[in-house]
N, C-alpha and C positions, 0 to 999 in steps of 0.2 A: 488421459482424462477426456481432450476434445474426443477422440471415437467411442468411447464410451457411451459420451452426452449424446452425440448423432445418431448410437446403436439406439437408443432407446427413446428419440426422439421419432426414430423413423420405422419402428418394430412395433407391432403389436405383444403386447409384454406379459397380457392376462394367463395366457397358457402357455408359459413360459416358465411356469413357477421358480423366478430368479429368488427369492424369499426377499426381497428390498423394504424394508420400512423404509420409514422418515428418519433415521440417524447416517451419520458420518462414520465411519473407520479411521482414525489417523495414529499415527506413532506415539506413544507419550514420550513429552516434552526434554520427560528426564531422564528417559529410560528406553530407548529406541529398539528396545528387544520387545517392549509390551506396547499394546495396541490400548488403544480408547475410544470406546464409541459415544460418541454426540449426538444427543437427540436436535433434530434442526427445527421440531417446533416441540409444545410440551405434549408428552406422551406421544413423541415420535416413533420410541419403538413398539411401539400397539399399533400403528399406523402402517397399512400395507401396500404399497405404492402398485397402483394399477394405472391400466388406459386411461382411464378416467382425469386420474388426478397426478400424474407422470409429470406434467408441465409444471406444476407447483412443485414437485419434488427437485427436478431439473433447478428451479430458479434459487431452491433453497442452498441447495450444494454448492451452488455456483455461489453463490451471497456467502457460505459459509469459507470457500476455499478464498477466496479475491480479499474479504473484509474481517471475516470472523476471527479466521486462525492466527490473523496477523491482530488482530484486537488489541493484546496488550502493550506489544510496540508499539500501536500507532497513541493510543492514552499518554506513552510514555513521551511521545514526542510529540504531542499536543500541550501535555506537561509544561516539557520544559521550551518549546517555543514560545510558550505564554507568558514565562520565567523571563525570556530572554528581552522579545517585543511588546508583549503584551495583547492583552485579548481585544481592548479598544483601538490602538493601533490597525489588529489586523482586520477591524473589521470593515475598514475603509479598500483593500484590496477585492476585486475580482475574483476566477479563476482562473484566468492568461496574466493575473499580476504577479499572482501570489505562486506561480509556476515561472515568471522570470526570477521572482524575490531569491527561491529556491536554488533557480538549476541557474540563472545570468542567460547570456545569450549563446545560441550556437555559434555565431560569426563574429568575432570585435575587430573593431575596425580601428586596425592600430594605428593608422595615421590622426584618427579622430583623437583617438584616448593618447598619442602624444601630444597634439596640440592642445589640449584641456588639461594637462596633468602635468606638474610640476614635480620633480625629483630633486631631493634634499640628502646628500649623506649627514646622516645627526650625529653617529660616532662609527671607531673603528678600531680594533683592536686585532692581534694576532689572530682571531679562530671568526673572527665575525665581522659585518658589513652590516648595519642598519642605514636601511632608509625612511627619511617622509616621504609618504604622496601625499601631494595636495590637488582635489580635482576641481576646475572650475566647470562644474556643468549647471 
């Protein structure tokens, strides 16, 4: 895909007759033997991608493979993280917060998070060990 964006970023394309509109090709979803084309704006396949207007094709594809295709996952977990936190909650986060919220930290600092954190066995039984944590931070 990058050599692709670069080929035609840095080509003269007009007599080139690549046939390119303004749609996407991708596999369908359910059926990965059959293809589907996307138009990336409306009446994208009437739309014939030249020198001209190459750069807005470029940005479309690009917006369509990064955000588009992924579209109905990300609703789906917009969904239910709203389910879970709530939509007022998150909107007191950043985006370096709401990316620790997420992923936590690369490094923990275990000497830190033993001396803040209390370990409780609560029961125990032949197949299992539960603990509390309690964190004083």
């Amino acid at each position: 895909y990058e050599s692709s964006v670069e080929y035609l970023k840095s080509t003269p394309i007009d007599s080139l007759e690549l046939g390119l509109t303004f749609t996407f090709t991708q596999a369908d979803f359910f059926d990965e033997k059959n293809f589907v084309e996307i138009d990336l704006e409306k009446g994208g396949a009437e739309k014939v991608v030249t020198d001209e207007n190459k750069h807005q094709y470029i940005s479309l594809v690009s917006k369509h493979v990064l955000e588009g295709s992924i579209q109905a996952e990300l609703n789906s977990f917009k969904t239910g993280l709203n389910k879970v936190v709530g939509s007022q909650l998150l909107r007191h986060f950043n985006a370096d917060e709401f990316s620790l919220l997420l992923g936590g930290v690369k490094d923990i600092d275990v000497d830190d998070w033993m001396q803040h954190t209390t370990v409780t066995l609560t029961s125990m039984n032949r197949n299992n060990r539960i603990f509390s944590f309690r964190g004083d931070f």
